[in-house]
C-alpha positions as CSV (number, residue, x, y, z in Angstrom):
1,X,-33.9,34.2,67.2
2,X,-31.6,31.3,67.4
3,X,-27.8,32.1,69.0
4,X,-24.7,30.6,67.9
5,X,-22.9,27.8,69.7
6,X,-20.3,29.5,71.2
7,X,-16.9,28.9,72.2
8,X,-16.6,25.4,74.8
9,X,-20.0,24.0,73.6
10,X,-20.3,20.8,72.3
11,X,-21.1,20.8,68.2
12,X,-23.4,18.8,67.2
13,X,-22.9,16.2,64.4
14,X,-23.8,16.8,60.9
15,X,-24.6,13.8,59.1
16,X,-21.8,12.8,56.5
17,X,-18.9,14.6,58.0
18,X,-16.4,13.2,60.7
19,X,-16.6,14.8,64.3
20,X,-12.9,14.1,65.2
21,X,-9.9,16.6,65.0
22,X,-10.0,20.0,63.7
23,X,-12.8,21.3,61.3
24,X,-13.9,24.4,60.2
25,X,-17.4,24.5,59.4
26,X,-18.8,27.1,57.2
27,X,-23.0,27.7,56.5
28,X,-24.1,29.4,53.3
29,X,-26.6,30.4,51.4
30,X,-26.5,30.1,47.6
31,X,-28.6,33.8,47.1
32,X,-26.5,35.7,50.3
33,X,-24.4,38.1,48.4
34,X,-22.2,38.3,51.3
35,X,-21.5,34.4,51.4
36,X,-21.0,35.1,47.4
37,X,-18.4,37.5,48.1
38,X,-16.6,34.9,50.7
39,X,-17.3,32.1,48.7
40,X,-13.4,32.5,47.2
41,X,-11.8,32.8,50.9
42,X,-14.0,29.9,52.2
43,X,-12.4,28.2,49.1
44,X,-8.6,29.9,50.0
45,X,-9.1,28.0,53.7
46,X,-10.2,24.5,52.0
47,X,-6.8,25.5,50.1
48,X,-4.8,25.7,53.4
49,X,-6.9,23.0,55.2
50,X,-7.6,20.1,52.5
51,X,-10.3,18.2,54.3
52,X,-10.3,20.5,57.2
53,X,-13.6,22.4,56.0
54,X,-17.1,21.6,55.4
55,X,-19.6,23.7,53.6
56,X,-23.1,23.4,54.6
57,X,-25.3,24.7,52.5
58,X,-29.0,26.0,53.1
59,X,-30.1,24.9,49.2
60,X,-30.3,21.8,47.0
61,X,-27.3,20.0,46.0
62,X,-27.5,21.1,42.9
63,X,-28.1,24.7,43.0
64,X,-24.5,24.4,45.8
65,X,-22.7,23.1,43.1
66,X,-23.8,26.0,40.9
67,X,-22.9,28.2,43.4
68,X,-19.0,26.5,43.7
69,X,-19.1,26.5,40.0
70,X,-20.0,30.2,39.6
71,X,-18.4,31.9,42.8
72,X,-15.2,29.3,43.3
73,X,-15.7,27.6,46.1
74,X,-14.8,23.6,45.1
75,X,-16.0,22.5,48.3
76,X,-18.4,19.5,48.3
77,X,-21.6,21.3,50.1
78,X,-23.6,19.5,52.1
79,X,-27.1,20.2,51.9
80,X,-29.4,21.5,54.8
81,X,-32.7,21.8,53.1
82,X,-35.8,23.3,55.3
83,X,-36.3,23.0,58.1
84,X,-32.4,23.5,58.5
85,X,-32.1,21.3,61.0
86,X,-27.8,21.3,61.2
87,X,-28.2,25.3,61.0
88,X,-31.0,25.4,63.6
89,X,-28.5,22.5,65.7
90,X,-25.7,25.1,65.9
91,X,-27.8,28.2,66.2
92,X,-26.8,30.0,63.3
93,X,-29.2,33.2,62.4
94,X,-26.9,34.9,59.8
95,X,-24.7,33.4,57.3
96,X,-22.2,33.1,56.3
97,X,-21.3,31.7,59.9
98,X,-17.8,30.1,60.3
99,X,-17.5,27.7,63.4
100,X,-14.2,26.1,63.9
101,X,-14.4,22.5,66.6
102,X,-11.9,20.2,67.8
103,X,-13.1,16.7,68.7
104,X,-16.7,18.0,68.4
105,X,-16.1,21.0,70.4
106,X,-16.6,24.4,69.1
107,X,-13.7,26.8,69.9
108,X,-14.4,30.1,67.6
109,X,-17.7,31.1,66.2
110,X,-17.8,34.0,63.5
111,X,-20.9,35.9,61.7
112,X,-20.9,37.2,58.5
113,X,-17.6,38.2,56.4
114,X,-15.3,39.3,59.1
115,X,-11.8,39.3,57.9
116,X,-10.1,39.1,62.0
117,X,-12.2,36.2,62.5
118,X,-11.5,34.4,59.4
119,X,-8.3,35.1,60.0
120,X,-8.5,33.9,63.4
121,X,-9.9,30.9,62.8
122,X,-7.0,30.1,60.2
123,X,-4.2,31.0,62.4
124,X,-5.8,28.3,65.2
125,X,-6.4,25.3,63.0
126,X,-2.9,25.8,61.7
127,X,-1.3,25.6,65.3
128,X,-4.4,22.5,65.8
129,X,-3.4,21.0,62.7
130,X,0.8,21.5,63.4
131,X,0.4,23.4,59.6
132,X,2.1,26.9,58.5
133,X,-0.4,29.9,59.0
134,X,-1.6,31.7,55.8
135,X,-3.9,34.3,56.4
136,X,-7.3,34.1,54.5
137,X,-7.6,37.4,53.4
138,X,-5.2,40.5,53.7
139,X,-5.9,44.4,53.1
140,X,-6.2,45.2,49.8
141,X,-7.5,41.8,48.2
142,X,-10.8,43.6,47.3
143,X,-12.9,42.3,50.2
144,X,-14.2,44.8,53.0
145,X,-12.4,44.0,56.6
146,X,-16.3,43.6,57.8
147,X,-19.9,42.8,56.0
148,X,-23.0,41.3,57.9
149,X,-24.5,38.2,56.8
């Protein structure tokens, strides 16, 4: 079983996004429930972060845009079609995974729908990107504090 880049690691490109300053990098499956039920957070960060997050997707583009259409995340996914070679680059083995790099360093790494962690990575790209921290999701917005990918 693959094991996620972790914090200090370099991050490998992904063709079609920019390695330089902040990103937060999210991987998705269009049939994961649990990435359906994250789908409108991943979307609430793109909010905070306009062009600070990339959705990588493990399906065809067109079943990704379905999947923004009908769960609201507006992200452009890129795809990563078998053999998953971006997801097998960064070691991911559940998703949703959330990575968040600087200058093609990964500083934060979270599995699954973790609320702390999303919230985590929020609060450090707004001190990397010098922008006020919203939180992604709060208690009581209808979403579990933790779900498994």
């Amino acid at each position: 079983m693959p094991t996620p880049l972790a914090p200090g690691a370099p991050a490998p490109p992904i063709e079609g996004t920019a390695a330089d300053g902040p990103r937060a990098v999210v991987f998705y499956k269009v049939t994961c429930p649990v990435c359906q039920m994250a789908a409108p957070k991943v979307q609430a960060l793109d909010d905070a972060f306009p062009r600070r997050v990339v959705a990588v997707g493990q399906d065809p583009p067109d079943r990704l845009a379905g999947f923004g259409d009908e769960y609201g995340m507006h992200l452009s996914g890129i795809a990563d079609l078998a053999p998953y070679d971006a997801s097998e680059a960064f070691g991911v083995r559940t998703v949703p995974t959330l990575f968040l790099l600087d200058d093609g360093i990964v500083l934060d790494t979270v599995e699954g729908w973790d609320r702390e962690g999303f919230n985590r990575v929020a609060g450090r790209l707004a001190e990397l990107t010098e922008t006020p921290y919203r939180p992604v999701s709060e208690p009581g917005d209808g979403l579990p504090p933790f779900r498994p990918g």
